[in-house]
Each structure stands twice: as structure tokens, then as C-alpha cells.
N, C-alpha and C positions, 0 to 999 in steps of 0.2 A: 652408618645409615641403615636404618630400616629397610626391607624389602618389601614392598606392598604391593606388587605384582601379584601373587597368589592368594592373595586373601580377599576369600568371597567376601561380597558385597551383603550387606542386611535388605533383605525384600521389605519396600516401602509399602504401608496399610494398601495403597492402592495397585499397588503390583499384585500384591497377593491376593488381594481380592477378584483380578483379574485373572488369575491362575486358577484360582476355585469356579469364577465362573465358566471359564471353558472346560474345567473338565467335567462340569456338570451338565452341560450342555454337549461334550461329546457322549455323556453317557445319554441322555434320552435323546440323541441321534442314534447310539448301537442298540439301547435295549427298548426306546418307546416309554411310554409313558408311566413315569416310577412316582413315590411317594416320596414325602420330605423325609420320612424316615429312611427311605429306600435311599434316596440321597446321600444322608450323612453316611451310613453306614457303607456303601462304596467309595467316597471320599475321603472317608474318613474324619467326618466335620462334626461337629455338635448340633445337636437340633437347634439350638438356638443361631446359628452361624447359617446353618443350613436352610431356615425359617428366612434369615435376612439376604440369602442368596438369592432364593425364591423371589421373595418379593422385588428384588431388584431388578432382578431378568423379566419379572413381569411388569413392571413399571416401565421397562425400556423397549418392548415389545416382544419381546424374545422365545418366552414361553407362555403358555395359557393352561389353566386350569379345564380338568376335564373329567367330570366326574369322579368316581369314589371308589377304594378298593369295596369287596362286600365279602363274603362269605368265612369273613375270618373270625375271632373271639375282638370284643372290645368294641370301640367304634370304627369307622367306617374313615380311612383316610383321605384326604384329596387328591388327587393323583394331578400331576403336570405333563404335560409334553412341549415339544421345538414347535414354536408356530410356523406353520409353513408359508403362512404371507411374507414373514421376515425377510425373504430376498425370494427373485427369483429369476432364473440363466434362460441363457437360450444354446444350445448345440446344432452347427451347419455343416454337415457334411456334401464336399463342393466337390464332382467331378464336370469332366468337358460337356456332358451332357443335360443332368443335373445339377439341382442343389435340394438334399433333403435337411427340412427344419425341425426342430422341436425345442419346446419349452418346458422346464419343469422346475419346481417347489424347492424352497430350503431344503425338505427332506428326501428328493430326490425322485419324487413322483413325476412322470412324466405328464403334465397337463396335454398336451396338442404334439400334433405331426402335421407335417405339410411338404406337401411335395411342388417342387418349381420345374417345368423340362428349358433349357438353355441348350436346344438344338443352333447347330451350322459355330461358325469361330466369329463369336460377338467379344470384340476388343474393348467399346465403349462399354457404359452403366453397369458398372460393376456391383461400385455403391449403392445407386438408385435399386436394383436388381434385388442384392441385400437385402434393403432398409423395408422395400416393402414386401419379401416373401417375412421377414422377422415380422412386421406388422400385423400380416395375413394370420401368422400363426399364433401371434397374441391375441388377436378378435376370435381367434377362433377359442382360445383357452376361456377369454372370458378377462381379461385381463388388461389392467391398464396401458397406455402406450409407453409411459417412461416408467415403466414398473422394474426394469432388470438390473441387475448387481453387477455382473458377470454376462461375456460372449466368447466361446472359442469355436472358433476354425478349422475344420480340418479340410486338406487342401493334399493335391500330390504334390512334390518337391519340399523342400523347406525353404523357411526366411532366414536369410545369413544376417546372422545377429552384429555382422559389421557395416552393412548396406541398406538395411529392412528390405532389399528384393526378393523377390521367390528365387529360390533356385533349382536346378533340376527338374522343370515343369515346363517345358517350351509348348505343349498341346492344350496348356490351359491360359488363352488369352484374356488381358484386360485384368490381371493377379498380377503384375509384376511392378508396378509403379511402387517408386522408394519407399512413400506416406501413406500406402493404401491404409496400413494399421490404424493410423493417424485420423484419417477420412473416414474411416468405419464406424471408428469412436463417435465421431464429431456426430455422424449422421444417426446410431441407434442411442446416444444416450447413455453409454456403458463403458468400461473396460472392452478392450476386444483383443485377442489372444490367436494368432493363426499360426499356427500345429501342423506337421506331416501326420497325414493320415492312416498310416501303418502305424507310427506312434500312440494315435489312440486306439487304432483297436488293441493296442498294449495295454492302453493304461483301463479300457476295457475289459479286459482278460484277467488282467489283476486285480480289477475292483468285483467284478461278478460272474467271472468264467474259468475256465482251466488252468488259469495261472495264480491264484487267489493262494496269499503265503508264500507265495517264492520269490524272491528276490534276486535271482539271479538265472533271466532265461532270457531266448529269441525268440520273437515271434515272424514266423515268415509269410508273406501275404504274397501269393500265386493265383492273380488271374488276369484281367488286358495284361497287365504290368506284373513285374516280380520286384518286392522290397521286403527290407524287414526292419524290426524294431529291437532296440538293444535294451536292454534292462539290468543293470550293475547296480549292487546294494539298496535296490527296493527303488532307485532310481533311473529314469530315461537318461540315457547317453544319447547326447546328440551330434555330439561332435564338433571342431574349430568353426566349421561355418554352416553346423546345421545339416552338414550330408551322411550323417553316420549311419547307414543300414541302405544305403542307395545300392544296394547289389545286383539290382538289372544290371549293371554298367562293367561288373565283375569279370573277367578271363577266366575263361573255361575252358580244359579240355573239349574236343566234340566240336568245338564252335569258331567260328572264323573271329580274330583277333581284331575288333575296332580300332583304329588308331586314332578316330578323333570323333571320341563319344558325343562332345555339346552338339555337334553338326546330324552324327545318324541317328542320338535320343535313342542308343540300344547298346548291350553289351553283350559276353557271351552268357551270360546268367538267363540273359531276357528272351540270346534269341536260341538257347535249347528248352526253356519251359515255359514261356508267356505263353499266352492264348494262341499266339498265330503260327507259335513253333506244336502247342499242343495239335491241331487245326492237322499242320504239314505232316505229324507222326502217323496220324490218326487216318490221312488218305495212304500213308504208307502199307498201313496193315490192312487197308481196304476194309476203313469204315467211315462211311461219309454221313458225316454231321456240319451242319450251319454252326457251329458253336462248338466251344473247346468244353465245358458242361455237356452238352447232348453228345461228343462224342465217349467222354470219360462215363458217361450213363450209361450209351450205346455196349462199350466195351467190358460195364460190369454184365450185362444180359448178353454177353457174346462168349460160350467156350475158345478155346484155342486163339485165334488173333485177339480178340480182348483181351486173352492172359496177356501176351507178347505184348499188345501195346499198353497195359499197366504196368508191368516190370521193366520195362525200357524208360516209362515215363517216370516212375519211383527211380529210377537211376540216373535219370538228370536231375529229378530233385536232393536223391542224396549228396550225388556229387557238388553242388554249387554248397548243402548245408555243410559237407566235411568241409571246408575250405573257412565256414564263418567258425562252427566250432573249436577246429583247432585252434583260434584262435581266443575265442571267446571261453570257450569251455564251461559253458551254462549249465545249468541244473537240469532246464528242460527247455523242449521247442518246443512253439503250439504253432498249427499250421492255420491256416487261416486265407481267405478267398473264397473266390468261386469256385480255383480247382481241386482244393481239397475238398471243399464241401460237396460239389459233386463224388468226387475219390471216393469219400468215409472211409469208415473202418479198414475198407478192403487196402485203399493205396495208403493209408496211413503205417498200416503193418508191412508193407511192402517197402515204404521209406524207411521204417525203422531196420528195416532186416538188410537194406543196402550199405546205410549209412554205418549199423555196426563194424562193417566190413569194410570201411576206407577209412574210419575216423578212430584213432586211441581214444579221445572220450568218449561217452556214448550216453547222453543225455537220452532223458526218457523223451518222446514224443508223442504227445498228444495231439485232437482235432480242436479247434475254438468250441465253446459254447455258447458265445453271448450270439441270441437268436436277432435276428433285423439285420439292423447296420451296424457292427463294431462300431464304423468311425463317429457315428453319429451317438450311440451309447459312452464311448471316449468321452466325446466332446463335452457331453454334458456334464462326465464326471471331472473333467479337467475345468469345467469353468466352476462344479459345487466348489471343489479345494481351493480356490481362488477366494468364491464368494463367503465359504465360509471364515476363512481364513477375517476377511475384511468385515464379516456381520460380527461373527464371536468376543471381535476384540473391542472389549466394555471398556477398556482402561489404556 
């Protein structure tokens, strides 16, 4: 008997054309608007092949002609690029208080922002809430109302991919019904994708901030809340049911021991560096600030107790990171929140110089860069990969 297990398969005309076409269409996503020539010759395709690509991604709406190369010998070629009408997402970044929107282009322009405030614990219209800040902010782009390809979410807790319920989010009412996913869908028109919000400011950091190339790092989000985001082989870990980076809920030295996290929504992680353990440090070294930000400000423009209360506060950060590191042993951490961003530079070096000192690995540690809202920068980049995923594929 033959063994025909291992013997590739022959790519049918239309497979292969469908191979060509995406990767010609990831190229004038990285590099912008290239010529047919410029085409084959990174594909490695014949002009003639590459002439019929062309034309076919332009027939299907995909790319547009745009003007002429100029200043070279010979004539004047016509250049293509990714039409940005070809789809277009929306990214919602949801806390208790707000929801921030935006929308943006196949190629990842960001059209419209929009801000909703969702003051006091509103249980009902979640959907409704939804359907018209996305609306709001498609009027505002300029943009049709069932124009989108692509929606994600980002949310605190996650969705246990065996219940569709939120989990680990008991402060954000009227998100936890089984079908919300379902109902969301129904009501914008689209795919819709609800994401832990640490998560995207991962997939944030790696698409356009200090994690960009690495493939194997944490990101830690410290401010109301402390969480983080796990990143193995260029992919999010998320875990059996979605809770993987839930590290408020973590035992810690320093900290009194919850024994029944779903009830106090706190752990030892949360209650030595959240915002309201930062708050508690911070009248310790008698420096009173309204906010765990103005007081980590306060204490960069304070000698003497502002040192004391940054090296105390980098050593509850260390310690909760030796604890995910040992375990993880990532490349690198990027910190991310309100209280590193307040920190900078100063409490960033001060974490790395703790953590050296508890943890055998010693990943480098950086501060975030993506400027706004990571989760909202996330989001949008988690629903392009989606959308383009579903535009590209011609065959």
C-alpha cells in the first residue's frame, strides 16, 4: 500500500492565485503604493502575472490605481495601493464609567473618536448604548451605517469561551449575559469580538509600541486594577477559560491572603499596588494626593519621602512581576497604566533594579508607548487582523 499521507498536495490555479493575491496586497499594506513592476519583483511573479493580479484586485475592489512613479529614466509607471473603503472596523474600549469609540480604514487610519460617559451601575442597554455610540461615531467619520467588517471589544475580565459570560468583571454591570456577543452582532451589522482589555493593549504594544518583534513578553497594566497580558510565540495566551493574566487576584507577600477572591473582586497583587493601595502608601510617607497619578507626580517633585515612597512602590511592583516571570520567563515586560505612566523613567528603573534582585530571569523592562488608549489602539488592531483576514481572501 502506498502511503499518501505526506505527499503535498498540487496548488489548484485558484489557490494559487489566491496566495499571490494576498501577498500582494500584504505588501502595499507594509510598503504603500508600489508599481506592477515593484510587485513582481517582490513576489517574485512575472509582469504578465503580476499585470493579471492587478487587474483583478482592481476589479474586485481591493486596490486603486494612484498616480505615476516620476523622476526615474523611461516612462512613468502606475502605482496601486489597498483601497481603504474595502472594509472598515470599529474599536470600543469599555470601562465602568466610560466607553471610548473609534473607527478606522482597511489600512488602519483611524477615521473618528468618540467618547460615551456610562456614569452610576446601568445593568440594562447595554446593546442599545453600544449600537448608538458606534453609530455616533460612524456619522461622525462620514461613513455609512452598515459599512463595517469587523468589531472588537475590549472589556475588563474576559469571556469564558465555554459559557460566552464575562468573567472576572463583577464592577462592570449589564456585560455578562451569555449572548451579549450574539446581540451585539445582531444589532451593529458586523462580526463582534469581546477581548480583555490588558490583552489589547498587548496586541497594541506589539503592533506599534515597545513590544514590536518580540514574541515572547508580559505586559503589566497597573492602575484602578492590576492585570497583565501574556504573549508566547508571537501569540496571546489566554488561558482554559479566558483568565490568564488575572494577577490582581495573585498572593503576595506584604498582603493579607483572600480566601474568596469572586466575593472581595481583590487579591494580594491588587491590594499592594492598585490605585487605592498606591493612595494608602502614599499618605504613609505624607504625601496627600486625590489620585494614585498625582500622588506618584507629587513624589517624583518630592526629595526624601518621594524617594521612600517610589522604592517601596517599585518593590511591590517587582515583587508581584518575579512571581509571573519566574514563571513565564519572557523576553521583556512593558509596563503600562496610569501608574507607570505617571512613574516613567524614574519608577521604571527602580522596578527593573528590584526585580533583578528577586527574580533569576531578568527580562528587560520597558514603559508602553502607544500614546491615548492602548485598549482602544488594541482593539482596532485586533478587529484589522480579523477584517483583513475576511477582505484578502479572493479565492
Amino acid at each position: 500500500m502506498t502511503d499518501t499521507t505526506s505527499t503535498p498536495r498540487p496548488g489548484t490555479p485558484s489557490r494559487l492565485r489566491a496566495i499571490n493575491d494576498r501577498a500582494a496586497l500584504d505588501l502595499l499594506l507594509a510598503h504603500g503604493p508600489l508599481s506592477r513592476t515593484r510587485i513582481g519583483t517582490l513576489t517574485g511573479l512575472s509582469k504578465p502575472t503580476a499585470s493579471q493580479l492587478l487587474a483583478r484586485l482592481e476589479a474586485a475592489g481591493l486596490v486603486l490605481p494612484v498616480g505615476t512613479t516620476a523622476g526615474g529614466p523611461g516612462p512613468n509607471a502606475q502605482l496601486y495601493q489597498l483601497n481603504p473603503a474595502a472594509g472598515h472596523v470599529a474599536g470600543l474600549d469599555v470601562t465602568p464609567g466610560q466607553i471610548r469609540f473609534a473607527v478606522a480604514d482597511l489600512t488602519g487610519r483611524t477615521l473618528a473618536e468618540h467618547l460615551v460617559a456610562t456614569p452610576g451601575r446601568q445593568a440594562g442597554g447595554t446593546v442599545a448604548r453600544v449600537a448608538d455610540g458606534v453609530a455616533a461615531t460612524l456619522r461622525q467619520a462620514g461613513l455609512a451605517a452598515d459599512c463595517l467588517t469587523e468589531v472588537t471589544i475590549g472589556t475588563p475580565g474576559a469571556i469564558d469561551p465555554a459559557t460566552g459570560k464575562l468573567r472576572y468583571a463583577p464592577h462592570l454591570p449589564g456585560w455578562h449575559a451569555p449572548q451579549l456577543t450574539e446581540e451585539l452582532a445582531a444589532a451593529l451589522g458586523a462580526p463582534v469580538s469581546i477581548e480583555n482589555d490588558v490583552n489589547l493593549a498587548a496586541v497594541a504594544e506589539q503592533a506599534l509600541g515597545s513590544a514590536q518583534g518580540c514574541r515572547d513578553f508580559v505586559l503589566l497594566w497597573a492602575a484602578d486594577g492590576i492585570g497583565a497580558a501574556i504573549v508566547l510565540g508571537g501569540r496571546l495566551h489566554r488561558g482554559f477559560t479566558g483568565g490568564a493574566g488575572e494577577v490582581g487576584y495573585m498572593p503576595l507577600p506584604g498582603a493579607p491572603v483572600v480566601r474568596n477572591v469572586r466575593r472581595e473582586n481583590a487579591g494580594g497583587f491588587q491590594q499592594l499596588a492598585g490605585a487605592n493601595a498606591v493612595l494608602a502608601l502614599a499618605r504613609q510617607h505624607r504625601l496627600s494626593a486625590r489620585t494614585a497619578e498625582a500622588a506618584i507626580e507629587r513624589a517624583l517633585a518630592t526629595p526624601g519621602a518621594g524617594d521612600a515612597f517610589l522604592r517601596e512602590l517599585a518593590d511591590r511592583l517587582a515583587t508581584g512581576l518575579a512571581s509571573i516571570v519566574a514563571v513565564i520567563d519572557p523576553e521583556l515586560v512593558v509596563l503600562c497604566g496610569a501608574i507607570p505612566n505617571a512613574g516613567g523613567e524614574r519608577l521604571r528603573e527602580l522596578v527593573q533594579e528590584e526585580l533583578d534582585g528577586l527574580a533569576v530571569p531578568r527580562p528587560r523592562l520597558l514603559n508602553g508607548t502607544v500614546p491615548g488608549s492602548p485598549v482602544l489602539h488594541g482593539a482596532l488592531q485586533h478587529a484589522l487582523t480579523a477584517a483583513r483576514e475576511r477582505v484578502f481572501t479572493t479565492a
